[in-house]
C-alpha positions in Angstrom: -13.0 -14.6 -16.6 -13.1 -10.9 -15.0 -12.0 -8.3 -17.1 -9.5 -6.3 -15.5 -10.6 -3.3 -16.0 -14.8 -2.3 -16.1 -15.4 1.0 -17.8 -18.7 1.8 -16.1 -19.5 5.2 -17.9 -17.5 7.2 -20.2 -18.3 10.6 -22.2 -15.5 12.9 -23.7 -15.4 14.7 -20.2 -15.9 11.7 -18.0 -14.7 8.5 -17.0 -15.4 6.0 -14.1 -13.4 3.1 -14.4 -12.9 -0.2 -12.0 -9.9 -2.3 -11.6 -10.7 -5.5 -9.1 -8.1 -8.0 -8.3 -7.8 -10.9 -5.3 -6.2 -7.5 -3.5 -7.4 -4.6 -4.2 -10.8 -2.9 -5.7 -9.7 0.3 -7.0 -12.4 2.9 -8.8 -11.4 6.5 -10.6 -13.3 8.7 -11.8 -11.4 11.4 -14.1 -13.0 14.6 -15.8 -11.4 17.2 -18.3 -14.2 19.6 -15.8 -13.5 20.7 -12.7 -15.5 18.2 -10.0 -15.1 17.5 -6.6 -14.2 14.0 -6.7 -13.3 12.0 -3.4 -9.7 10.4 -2.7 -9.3 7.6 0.0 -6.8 5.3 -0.9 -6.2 3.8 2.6 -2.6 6.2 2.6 -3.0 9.5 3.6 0.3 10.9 1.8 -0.6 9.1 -1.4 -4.4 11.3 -1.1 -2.3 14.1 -0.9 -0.4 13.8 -3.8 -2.9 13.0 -6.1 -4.7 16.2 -5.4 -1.5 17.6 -6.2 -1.3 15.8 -9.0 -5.0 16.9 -9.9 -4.4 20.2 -9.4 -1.3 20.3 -11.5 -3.3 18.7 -14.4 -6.0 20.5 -14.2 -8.1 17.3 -14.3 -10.5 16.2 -11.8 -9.1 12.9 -10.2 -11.6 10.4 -7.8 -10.0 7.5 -6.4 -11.6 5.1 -3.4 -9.9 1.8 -3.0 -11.0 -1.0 -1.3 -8.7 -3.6 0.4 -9.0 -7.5 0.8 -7.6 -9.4 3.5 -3.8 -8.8 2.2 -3.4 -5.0 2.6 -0.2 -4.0 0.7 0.6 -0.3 0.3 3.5 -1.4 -2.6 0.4 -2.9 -4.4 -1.9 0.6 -3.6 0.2 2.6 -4.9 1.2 0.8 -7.9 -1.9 0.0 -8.8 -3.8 3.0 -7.8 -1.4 4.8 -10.5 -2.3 2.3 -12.9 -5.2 2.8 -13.0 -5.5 6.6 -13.1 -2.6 5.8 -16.1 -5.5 3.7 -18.3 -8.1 6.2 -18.0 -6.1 9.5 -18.7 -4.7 7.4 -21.9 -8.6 7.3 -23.1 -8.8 11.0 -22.8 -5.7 11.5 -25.1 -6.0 8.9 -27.2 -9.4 10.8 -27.8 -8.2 14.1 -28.3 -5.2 12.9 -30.3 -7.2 11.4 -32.9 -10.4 14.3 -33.1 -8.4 17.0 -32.6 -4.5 16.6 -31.8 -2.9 17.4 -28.8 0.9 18.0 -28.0 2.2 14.7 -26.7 5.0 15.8 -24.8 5.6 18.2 -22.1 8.0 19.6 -19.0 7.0 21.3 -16.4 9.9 22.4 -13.7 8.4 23.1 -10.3 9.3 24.3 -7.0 7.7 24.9 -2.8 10.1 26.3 -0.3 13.4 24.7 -0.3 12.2 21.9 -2.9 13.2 21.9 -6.7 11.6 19.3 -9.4 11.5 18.9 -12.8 9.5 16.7 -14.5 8.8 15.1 -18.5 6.2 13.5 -20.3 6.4 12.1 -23.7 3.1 9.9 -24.8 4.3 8.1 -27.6 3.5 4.8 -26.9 6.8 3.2 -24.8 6.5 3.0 -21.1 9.4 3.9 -19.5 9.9 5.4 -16.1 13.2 7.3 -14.8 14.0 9.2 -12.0 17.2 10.6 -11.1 17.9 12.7 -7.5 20.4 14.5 -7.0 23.2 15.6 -3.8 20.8 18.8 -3.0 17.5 16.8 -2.7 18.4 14.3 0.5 14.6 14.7 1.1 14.0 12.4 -2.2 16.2 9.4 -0.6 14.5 9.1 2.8 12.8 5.8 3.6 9.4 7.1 4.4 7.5 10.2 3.9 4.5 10.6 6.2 2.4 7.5 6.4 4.4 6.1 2.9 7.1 4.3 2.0 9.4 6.8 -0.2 9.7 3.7 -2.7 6.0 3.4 -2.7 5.5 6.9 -4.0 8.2 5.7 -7.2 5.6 2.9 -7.6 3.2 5.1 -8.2 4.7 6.6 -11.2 6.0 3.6 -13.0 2.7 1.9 -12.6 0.9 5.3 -13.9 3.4 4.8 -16.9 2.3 0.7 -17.3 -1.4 1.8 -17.7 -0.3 5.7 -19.7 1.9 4.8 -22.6 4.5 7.2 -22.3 7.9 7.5 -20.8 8.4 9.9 -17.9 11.6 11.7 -16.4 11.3 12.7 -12.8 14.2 14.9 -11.5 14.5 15.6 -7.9 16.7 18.9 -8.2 16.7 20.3 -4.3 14.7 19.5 -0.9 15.6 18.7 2.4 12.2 18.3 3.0 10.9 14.5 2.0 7.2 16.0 1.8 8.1 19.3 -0.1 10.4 16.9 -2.7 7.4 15.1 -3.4 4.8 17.5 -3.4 7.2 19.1 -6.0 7.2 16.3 -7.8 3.8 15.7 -8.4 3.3 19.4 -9.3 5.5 19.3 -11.8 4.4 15.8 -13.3 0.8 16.9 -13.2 2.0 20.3 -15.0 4.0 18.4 -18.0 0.6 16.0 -18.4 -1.3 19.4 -18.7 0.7 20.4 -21.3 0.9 17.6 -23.1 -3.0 16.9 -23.2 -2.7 20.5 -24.8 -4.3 21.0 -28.3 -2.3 21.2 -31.2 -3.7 20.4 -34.7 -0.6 19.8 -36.4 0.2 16.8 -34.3 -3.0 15.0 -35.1 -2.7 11.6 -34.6 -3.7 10.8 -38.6 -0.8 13.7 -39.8 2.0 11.7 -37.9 4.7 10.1 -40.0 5.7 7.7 -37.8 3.3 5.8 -36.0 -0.1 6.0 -38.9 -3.8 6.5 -37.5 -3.0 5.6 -33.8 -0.3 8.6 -33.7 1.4 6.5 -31.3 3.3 3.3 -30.8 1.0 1.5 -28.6 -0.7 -1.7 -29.5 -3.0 -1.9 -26.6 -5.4 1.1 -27.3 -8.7 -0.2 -26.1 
């Protein structure tokens, strides 16, 4: 049987990894360097975002996906974040053991009208949460651009089923659907920044809690 997942080159700055299902053939590239990788996930809105995202992170993010005769943009989206999920977890999982990195971190960001705040904490449980409040109607619209809004939250909870960590995601203000999001992202792409941040004393093999891994998660590879 197929493996899910085909890591087709890796180095401590690179990854190019495949995920190929009945539905969907999905390849990301990722770099701790600054490249110019392409984006075309079939959804014009989601290409957007993960720039932002990118840029947010400051890591270089590729994604092309390739669709079978069942084009579901649910399934994209989810899986698209999946997939970026499992390969950033190889970078920090990396850096965790060699050299320790921060774990967590918050980032609060905001473009024009739009307000969001955003939390990442990589120790090992996946767990996604969003919360929106009365001044951000822009976060509860049915579509944004060429997306379903709910498409865009499947995004982030399948990032967090491929990236062990649990994730907080407040929408604070926006009228705007598309400034709410591109908020977002920011913000979630600025608290994985800081998280993949060195820090020696939270070596993965000094952590009392969770022994050599550093973090709860049993499915490392």
């Amino acid at each position: 049987m197929a493996k899910l997942f085909t890591r087709i080159q890796e180095t401590d700055q690179y990854l190019k990894l495949k995920k190929e299902t009945h539905e969907l053939t999905i390849l990301v590239e990722l770099s701790t360097e600054f490249r110019k990788f392409k984006i075309e996930t079939t959804l014009n809105f989601l290409d957007h975002m993960l720039y932002t995202f990118s840029w947010g992170a400051c890591l270089s993010i590729g994604v092309v996906v390739e669709t079978g005769k069942w084009r579901s943009t649910h399934t994209i989206s989810e899986d698209v974040g999946i997939t970026i999920g499992t390969g950033l977890k190889s970078f920090f999982n990396r850096r965790l053991k060699d050299e320790g990195i921060n774990i967590t971190g918050s980032s609060v960001f905001g473009l024009d009208e739009s307000l969001a705040r955003a939390m990442v904490n990589m120790e090992g449980r996946r767990n996604t949460f969003f919360s929106i409040s009365d001044s951000c109607p822009g976060a509860k619209t049915e579509l944004v651009e060429d997306m379903n809004s709910q498409d865009m939250f499947a995004f982030v909870e399948g990032f967090c089923q491929g990236f062990p960590a649990t994730v907080h995601l407040d929408f604070l203000k926006g009228r705007d659907a598309h400034h709410a999001w591109e908020s977002a992202m920011h913000a979630f792409g600025e608290a994985i920044r800081i998280a993949f941040e060195r820090n020696p004393w939270r070596k993965a093999s000094n952590n009392p809690y969770y022994a050599e891994e550093g973090i709860a998660d049993a499915a490392l590879g």
